[in-house]
N, CA, C and O atoms as a MOPAC input file, in Angstrom:
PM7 MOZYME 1SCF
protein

 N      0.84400 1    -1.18700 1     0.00000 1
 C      0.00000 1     0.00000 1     0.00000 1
 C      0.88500 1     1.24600 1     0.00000 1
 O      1.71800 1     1.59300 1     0.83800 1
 N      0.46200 1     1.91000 1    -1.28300 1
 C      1.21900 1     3.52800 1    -0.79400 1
 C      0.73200 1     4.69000 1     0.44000 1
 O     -0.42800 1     4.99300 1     0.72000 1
 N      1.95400 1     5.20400 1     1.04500 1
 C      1.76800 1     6.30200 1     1.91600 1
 C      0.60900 1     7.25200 1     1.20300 1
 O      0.80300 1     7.79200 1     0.11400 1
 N     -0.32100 1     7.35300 1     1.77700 1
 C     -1.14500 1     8.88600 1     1.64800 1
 C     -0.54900 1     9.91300 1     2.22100 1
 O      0.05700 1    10.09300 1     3.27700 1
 N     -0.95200 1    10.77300 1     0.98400 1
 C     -0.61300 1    11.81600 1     1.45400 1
 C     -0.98900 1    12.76400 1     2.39100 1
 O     -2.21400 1    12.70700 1     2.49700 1
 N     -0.38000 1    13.86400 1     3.34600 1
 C     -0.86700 1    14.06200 1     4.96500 1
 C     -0.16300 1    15.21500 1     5.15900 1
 O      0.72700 1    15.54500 1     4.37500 1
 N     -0.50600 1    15.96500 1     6.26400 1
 C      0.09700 1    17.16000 1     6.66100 1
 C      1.21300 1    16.56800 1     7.49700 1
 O      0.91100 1    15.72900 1     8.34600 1
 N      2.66000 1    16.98500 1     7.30900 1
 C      4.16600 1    16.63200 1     7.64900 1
 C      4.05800 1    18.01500 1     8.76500 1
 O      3.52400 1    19.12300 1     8.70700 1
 N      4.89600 1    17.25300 1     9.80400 1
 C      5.08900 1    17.26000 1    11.01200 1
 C      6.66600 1    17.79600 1    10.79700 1
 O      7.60900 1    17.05200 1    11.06800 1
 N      6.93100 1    19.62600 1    10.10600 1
 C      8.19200 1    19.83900 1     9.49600 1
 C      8.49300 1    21.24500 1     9.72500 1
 O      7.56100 1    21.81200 1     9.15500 1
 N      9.11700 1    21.98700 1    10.13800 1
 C      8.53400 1    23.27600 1     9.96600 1
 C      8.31100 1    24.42500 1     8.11700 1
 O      7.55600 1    25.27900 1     7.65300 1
 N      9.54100 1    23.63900 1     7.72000 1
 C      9.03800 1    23.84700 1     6.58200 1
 C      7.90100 1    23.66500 1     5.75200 1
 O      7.59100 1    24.55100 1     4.95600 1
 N      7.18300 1    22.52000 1     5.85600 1
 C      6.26800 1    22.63300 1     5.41100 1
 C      4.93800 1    23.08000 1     6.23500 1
 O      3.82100 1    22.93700 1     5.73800 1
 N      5.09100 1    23.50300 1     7.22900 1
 C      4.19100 1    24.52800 1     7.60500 1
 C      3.89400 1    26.23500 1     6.63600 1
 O      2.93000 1    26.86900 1     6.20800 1
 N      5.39100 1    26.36600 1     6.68400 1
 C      5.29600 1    28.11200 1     5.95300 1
 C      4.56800 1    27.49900 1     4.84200 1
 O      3.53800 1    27.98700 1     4.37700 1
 N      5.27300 1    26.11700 1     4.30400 1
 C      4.34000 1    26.39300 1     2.61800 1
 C      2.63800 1    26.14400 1     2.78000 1
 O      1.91900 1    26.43900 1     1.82500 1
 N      2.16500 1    25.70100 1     3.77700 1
 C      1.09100 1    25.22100 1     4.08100 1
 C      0.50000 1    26.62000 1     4.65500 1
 O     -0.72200 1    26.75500 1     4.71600 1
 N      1.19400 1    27.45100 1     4.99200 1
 C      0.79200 1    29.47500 1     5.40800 1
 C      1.13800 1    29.75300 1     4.17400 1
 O      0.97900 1    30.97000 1     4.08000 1
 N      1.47500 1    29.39200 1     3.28600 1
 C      1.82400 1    30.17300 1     1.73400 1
 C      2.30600 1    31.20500 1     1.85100 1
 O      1.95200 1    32.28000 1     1.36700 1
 N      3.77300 1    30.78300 1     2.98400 1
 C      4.54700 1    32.21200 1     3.48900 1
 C      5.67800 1    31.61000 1     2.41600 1
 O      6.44300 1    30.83300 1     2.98800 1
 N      5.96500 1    31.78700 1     0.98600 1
 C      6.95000 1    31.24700 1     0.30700 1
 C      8.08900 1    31.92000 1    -0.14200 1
 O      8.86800 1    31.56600 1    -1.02700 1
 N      8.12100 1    33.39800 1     0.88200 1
 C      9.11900 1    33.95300 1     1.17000 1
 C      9.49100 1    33.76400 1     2.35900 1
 O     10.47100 1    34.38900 1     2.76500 1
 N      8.79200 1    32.84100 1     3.23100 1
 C      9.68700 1    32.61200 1     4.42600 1
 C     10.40200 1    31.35900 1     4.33100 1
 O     11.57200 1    31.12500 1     4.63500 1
 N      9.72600 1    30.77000 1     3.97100 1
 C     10.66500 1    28.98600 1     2.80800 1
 C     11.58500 1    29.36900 1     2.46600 1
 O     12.47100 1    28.93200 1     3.20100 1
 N     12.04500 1    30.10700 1     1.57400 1
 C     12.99500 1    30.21000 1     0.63300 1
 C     14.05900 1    30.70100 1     1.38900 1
 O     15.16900 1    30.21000 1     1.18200 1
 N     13.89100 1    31.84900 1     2.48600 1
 C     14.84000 1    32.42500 1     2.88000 1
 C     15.36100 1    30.87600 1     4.30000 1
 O     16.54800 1    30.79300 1     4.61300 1
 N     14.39100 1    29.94000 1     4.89400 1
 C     15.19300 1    29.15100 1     6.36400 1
 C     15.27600 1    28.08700 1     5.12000 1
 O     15.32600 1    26.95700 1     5.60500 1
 N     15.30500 1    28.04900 1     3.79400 1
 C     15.36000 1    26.62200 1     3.20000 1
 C     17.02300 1    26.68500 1     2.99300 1
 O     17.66200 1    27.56000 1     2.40900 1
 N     17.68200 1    25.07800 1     3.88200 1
 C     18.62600 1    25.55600 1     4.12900 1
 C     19.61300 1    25.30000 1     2.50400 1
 O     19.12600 1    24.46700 1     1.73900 1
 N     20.53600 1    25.79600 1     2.18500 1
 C     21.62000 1    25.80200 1     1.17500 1
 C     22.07200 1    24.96500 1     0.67600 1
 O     22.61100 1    25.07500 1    -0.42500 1
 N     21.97500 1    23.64900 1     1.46600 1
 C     22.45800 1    22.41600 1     0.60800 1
 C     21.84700 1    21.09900 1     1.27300 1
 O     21.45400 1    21.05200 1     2.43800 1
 N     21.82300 1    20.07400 1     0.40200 1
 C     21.34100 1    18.67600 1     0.96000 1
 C     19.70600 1    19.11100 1     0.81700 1
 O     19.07300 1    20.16200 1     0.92300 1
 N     19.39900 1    17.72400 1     0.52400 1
 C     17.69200 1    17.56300 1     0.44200 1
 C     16.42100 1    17.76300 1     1.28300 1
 O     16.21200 1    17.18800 1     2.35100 1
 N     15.56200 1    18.67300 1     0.66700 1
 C     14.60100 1    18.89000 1     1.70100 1
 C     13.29100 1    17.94500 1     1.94900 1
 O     12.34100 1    18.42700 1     1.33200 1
 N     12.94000 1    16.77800 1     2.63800 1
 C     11.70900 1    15.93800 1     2.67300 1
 C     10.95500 1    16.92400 1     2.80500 1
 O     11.00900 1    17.95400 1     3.47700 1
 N     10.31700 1    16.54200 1     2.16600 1
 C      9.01700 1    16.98800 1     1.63700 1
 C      8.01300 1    16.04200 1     1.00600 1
 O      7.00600 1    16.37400 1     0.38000 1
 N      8.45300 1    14.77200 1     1.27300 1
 C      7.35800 1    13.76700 1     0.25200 1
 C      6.16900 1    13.06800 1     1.54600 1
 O      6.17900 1    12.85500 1     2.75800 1
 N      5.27800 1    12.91500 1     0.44500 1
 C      4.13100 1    12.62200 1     0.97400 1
 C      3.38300 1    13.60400 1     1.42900 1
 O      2.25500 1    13.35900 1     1.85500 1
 N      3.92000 1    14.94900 1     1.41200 1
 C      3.25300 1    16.39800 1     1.71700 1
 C      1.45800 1    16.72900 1     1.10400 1
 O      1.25000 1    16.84800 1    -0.10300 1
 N      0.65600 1    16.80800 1     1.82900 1
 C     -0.37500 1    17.67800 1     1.16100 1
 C     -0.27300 1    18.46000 1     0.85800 1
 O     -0.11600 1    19.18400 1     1.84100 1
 N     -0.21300 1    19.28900 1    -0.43200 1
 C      0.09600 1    20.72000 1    -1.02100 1
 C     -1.05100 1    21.25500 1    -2.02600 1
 O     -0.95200 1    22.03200 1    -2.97600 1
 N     -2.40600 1    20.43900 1    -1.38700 1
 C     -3.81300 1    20.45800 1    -2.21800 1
 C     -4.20000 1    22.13400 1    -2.06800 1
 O     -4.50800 1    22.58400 1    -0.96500 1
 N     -4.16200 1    22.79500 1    -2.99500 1
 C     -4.90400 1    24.04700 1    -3.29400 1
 C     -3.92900 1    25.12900 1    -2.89300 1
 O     -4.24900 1    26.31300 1    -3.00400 1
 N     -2.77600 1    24.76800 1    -2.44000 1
 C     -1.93900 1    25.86200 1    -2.38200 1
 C     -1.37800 1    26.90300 1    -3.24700 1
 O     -1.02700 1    26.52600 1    -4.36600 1
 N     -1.23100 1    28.08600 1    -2.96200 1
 C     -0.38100 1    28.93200 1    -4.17900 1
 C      1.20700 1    28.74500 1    -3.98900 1
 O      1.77200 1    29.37300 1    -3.09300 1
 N      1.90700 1    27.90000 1    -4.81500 1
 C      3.19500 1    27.65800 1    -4.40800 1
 C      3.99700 1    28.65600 1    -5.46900 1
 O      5.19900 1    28.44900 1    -5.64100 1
 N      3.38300 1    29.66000 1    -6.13100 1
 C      4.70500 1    30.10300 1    -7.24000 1
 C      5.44100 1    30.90900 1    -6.13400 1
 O      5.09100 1    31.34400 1    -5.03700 1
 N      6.66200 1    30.94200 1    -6.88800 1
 C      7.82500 1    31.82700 1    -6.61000 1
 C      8.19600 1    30.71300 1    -5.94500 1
 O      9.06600 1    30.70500 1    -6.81700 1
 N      8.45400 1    29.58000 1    -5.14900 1
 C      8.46100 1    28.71800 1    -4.56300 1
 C     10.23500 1    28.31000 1    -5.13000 1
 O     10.32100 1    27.87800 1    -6.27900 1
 N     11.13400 1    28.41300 1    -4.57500 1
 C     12.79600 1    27.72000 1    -5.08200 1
 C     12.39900 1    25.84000 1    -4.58000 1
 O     12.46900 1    25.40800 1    -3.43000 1
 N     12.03800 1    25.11100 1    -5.70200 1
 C     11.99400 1    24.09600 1    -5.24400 1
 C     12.92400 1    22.89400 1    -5.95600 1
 O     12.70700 1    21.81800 1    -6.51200 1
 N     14.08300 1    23.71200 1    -5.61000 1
 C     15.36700 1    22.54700 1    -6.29000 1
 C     16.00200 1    22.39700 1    -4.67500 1
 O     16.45600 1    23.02100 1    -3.71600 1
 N     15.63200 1    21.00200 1    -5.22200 1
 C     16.47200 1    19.46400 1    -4.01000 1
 C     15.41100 1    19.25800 1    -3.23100 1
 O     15.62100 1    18.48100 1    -2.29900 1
 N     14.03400 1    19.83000 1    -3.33800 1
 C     12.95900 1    19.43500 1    -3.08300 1
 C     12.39500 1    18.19500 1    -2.75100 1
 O     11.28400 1    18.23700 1    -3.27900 1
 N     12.55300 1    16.75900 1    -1.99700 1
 C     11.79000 1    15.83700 1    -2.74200 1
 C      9.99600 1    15.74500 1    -2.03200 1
 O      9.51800 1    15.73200 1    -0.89800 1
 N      9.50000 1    15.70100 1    -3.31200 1
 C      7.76900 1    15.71000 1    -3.72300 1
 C      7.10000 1    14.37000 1    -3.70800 1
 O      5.90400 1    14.21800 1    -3.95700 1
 N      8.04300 1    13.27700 1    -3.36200 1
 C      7.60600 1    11.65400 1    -3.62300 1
 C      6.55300 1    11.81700 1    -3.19000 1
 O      6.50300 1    12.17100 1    -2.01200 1
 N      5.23900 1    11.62800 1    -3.96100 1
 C      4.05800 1    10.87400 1    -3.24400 1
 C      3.53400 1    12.18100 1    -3.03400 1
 O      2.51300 1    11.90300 1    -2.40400 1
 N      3.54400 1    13.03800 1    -3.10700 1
 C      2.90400 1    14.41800 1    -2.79500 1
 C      1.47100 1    14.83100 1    -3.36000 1
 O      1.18700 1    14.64500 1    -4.54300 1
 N      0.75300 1    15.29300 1    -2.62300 1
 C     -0.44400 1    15.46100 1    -3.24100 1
 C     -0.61600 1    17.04800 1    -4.12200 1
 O     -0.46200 1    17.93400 1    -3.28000 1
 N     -0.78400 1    17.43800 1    -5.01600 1
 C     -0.97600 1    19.34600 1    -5.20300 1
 C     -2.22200 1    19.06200 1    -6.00700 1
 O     -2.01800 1    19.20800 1    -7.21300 1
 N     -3.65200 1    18.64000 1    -5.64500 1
 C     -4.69400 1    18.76600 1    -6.57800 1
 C     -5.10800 1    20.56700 1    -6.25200 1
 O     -5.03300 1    21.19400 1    -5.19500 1
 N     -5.50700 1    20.97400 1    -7.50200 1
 C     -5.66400 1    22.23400 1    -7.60600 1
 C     -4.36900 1    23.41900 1    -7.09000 1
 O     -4.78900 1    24.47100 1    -6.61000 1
 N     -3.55700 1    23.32000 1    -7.14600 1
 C     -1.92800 1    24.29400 1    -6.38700 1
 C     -1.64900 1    24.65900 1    -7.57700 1
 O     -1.37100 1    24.19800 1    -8.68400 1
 N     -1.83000 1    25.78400 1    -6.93700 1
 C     -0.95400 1    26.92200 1    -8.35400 1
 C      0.92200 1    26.90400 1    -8.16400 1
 O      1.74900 1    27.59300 1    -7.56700 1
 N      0.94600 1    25.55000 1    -9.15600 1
 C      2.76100 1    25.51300 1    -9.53700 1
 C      2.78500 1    26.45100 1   -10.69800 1
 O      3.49700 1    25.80600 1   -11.46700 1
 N      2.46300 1    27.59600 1   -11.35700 1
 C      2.59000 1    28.55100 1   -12.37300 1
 C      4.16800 1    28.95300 1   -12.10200 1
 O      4.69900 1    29.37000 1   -11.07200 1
 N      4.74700 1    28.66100 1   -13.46700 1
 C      6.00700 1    29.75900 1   -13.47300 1
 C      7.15100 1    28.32200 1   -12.55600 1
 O      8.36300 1    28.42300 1   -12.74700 1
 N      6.78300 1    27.46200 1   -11.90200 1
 C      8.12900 1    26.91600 1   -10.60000 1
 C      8.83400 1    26.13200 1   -11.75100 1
 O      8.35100 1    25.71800 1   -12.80500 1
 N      9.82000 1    26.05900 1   -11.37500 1
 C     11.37200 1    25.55300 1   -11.51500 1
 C     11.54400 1    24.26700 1   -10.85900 1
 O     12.49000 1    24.02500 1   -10.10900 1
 N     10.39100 1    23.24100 1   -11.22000 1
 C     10.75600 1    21.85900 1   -10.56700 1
 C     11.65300 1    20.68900 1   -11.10200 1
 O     11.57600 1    19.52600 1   -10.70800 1
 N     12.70300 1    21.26600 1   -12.26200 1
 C     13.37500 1    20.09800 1   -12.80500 1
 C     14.74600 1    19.73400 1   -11.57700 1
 O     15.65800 1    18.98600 1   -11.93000 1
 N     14.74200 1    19.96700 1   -11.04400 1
 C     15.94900 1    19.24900 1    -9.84100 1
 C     14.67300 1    18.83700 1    -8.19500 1
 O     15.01600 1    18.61500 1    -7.03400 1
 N     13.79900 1    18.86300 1    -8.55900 1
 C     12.31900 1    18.11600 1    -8.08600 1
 C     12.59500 1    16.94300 1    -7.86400 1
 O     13.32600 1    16.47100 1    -8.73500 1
 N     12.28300 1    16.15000 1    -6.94100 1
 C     11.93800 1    14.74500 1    -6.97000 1
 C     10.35800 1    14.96800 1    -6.87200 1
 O      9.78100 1    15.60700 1    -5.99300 1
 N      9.70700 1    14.22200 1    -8.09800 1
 C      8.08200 1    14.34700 1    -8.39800 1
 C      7.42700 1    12.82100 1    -8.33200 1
 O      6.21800 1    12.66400 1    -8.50100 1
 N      8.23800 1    11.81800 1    -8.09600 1
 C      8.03300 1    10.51500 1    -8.40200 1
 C      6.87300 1     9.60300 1    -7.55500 1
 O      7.13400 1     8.78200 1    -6.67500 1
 N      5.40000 1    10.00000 1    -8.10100 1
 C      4.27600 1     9.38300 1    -7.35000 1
 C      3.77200 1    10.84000 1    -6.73300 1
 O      3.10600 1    10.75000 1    -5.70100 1
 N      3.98200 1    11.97200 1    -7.17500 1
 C      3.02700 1    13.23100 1    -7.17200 1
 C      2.24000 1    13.26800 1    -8.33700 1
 O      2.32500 1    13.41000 1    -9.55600 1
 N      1.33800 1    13.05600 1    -7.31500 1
 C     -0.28500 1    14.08200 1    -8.36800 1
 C     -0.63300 1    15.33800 1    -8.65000 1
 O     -0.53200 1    16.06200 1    -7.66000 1
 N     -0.97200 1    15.83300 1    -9.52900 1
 C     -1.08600 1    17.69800 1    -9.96500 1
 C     -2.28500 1    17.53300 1   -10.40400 1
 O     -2.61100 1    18.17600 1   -11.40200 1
 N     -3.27900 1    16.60400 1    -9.75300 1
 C     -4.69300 1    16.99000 1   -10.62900 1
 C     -4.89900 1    18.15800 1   -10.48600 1
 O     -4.70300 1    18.82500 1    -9.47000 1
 N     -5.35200 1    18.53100 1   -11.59700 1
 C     -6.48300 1    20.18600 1   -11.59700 1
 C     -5.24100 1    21.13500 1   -10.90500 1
 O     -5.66900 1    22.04700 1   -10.19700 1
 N     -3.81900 1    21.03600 1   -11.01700 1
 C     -3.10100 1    21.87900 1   -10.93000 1
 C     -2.56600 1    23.00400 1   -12.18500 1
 O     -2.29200 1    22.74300 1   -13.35700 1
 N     -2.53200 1    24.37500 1   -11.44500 1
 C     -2.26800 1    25.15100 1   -12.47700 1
 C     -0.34500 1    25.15700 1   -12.74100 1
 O      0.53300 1    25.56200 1   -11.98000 1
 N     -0.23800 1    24.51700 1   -14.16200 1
 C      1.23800 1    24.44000 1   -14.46000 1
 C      1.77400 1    25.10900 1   -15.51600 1
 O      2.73400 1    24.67500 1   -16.15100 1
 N      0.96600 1    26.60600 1   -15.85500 1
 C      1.78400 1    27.06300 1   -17.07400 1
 C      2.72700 1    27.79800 1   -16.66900 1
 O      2.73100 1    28.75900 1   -15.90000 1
 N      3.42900 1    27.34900 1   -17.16500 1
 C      5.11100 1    27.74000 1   -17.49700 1
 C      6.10100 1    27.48500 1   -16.53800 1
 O      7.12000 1    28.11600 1   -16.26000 1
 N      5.54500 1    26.26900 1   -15.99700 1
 C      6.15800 1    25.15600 1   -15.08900 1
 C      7.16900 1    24.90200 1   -15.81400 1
 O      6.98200 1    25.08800 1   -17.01700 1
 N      8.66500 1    24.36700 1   -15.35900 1
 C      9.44900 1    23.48400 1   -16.13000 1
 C      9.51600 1    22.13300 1   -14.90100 1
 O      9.79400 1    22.18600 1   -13.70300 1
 N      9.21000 1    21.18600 1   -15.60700 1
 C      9.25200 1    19.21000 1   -14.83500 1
 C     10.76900 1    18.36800 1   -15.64300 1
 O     11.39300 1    18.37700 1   -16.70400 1
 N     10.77100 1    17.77500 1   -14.43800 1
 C     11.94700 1    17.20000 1   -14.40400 1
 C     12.16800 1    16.52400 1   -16.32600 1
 O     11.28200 1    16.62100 1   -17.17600 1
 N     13.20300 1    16.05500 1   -16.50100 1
 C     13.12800 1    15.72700 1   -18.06800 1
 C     12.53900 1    14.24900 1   -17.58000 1
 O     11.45000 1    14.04300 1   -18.11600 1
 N     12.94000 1    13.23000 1   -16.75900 1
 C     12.20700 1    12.13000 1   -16.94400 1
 C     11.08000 1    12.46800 1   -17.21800 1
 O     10.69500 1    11.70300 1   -18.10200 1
 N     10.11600 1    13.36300 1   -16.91000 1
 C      8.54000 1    13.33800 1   -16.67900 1
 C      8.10200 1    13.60700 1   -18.36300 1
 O      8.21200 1    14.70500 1   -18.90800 1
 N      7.66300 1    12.53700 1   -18.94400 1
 C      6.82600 1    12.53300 1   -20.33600 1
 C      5.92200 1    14.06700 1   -20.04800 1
 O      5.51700 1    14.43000 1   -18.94400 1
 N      5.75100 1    14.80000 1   -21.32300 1
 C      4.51200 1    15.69000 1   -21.50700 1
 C      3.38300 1    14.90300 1   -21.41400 1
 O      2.44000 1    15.54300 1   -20.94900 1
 N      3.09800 1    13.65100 1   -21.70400 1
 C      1.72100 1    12.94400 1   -21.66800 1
 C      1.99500 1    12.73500 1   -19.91200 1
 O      1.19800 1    13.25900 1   -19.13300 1
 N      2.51900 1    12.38100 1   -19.68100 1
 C      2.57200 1    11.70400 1   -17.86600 1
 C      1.53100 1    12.86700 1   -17.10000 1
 O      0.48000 1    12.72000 1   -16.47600 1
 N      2.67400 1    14.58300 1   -17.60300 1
 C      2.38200 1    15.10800 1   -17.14200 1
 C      0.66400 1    15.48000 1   -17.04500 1
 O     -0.08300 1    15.50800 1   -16.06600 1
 N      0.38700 1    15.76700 1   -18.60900 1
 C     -1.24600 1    15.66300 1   -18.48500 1
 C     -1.93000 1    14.97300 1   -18.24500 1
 O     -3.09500 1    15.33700 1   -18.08100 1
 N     -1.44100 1    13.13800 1   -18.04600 1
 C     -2.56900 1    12.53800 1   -17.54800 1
 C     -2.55200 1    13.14100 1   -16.13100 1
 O     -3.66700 1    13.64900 1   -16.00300 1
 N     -2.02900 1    13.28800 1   -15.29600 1
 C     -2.04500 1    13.53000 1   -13.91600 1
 C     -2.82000 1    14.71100 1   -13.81900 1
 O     -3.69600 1    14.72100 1   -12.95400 1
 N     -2.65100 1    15.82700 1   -14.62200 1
 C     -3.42600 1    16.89700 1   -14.72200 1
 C     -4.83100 1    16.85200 1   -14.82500 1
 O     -5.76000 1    17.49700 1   -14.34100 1
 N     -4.73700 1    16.09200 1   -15.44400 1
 C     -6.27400 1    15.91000 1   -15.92800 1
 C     -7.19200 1    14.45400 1   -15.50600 1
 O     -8.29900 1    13.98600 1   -15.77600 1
 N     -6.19800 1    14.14100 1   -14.81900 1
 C     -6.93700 1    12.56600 1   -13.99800 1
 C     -6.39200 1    12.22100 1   -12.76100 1
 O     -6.72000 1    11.22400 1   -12.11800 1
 N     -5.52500 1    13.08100 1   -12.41700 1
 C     -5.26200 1    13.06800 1   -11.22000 1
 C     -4.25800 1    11.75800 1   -10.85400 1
 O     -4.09200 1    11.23000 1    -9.75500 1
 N     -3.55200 1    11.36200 1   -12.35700 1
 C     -3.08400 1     9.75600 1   -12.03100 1
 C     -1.39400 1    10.02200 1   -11.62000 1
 O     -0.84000 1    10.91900 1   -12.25600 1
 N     -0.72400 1     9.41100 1   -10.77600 1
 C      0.99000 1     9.45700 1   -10.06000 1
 C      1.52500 1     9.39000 1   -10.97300 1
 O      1.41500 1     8.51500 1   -11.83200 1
 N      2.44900 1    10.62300 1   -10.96200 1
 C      3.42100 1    11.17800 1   -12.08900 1
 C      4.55700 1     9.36500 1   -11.96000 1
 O      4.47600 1     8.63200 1   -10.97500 1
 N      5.14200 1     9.17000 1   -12.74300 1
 C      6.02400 1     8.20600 1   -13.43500 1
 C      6.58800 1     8.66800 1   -13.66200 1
 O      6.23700 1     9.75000 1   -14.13300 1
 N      8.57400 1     8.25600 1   -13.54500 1
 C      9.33400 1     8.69800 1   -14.25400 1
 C      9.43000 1     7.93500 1   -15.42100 1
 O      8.57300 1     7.05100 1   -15.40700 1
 N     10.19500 1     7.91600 1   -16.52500 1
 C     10.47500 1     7.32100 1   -18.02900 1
 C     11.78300 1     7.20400 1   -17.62400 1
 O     12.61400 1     8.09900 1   -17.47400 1
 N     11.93200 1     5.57500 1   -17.39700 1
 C     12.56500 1     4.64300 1   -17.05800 1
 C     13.56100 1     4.02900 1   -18.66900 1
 O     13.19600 1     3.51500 1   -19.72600 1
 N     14.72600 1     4.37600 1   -18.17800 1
 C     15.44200 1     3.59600 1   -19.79000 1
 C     15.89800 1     2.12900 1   -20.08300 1
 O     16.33300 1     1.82800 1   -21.19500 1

């Protein structure tokens, strides 16, 4: 059974959960990976959001405005973006343009493209 996704017990993901994403950016610390997977991030406004070394495993964002984010150094692997707003998103290169819209539009766990 996969982890559902849930409100993390982090302080970081509190600010993003206050959609304080100028207070993220500035305690997000400088190096090494930030957990973040399995996060609920349903309906949030995340732009402006620095989300490189991010990892998103399993993350929920149905309806979250990712407009404009910079998620190709993202770990997205088993995040959903149903009904998320993603123009002018850039996604990791594993992530197919079809992956991406089925999830968009069906709400189905992003896949990486496996060689």
């Amino acid at each position: 059974m996969t982890e559902q996704p849930h409100h993390l017990d982090n302080p970081l993901y509190r600010l993003l959960r206050d959609e304080d994403i100028k207070g993220f950016n500035a305690q997000k610390p400088a190096e090494g990976q930030i957990d973040l997977a399995h996060g609920d991030f349903r309906g949030l406004d995340l732009r402006l959001l620095n989300a490189e070394r991010i990892d998103f495993t399993g993350a929920y964002f149905r309806g979250a405005d990712l407009r404009g984010l910079d998620l190709r150094e993202a770990q997205l692997e088993g995040a959903s973006v149903a009904h998320a707003q993603i123009s002018g998103a850039y996604f990791p290169a594993e992530l197919t343009a079809d992956e991406i819209l089925m999830s968009v539009n069906f709400g189905t766990r992003l896949r990486y493209r496996t060689k």
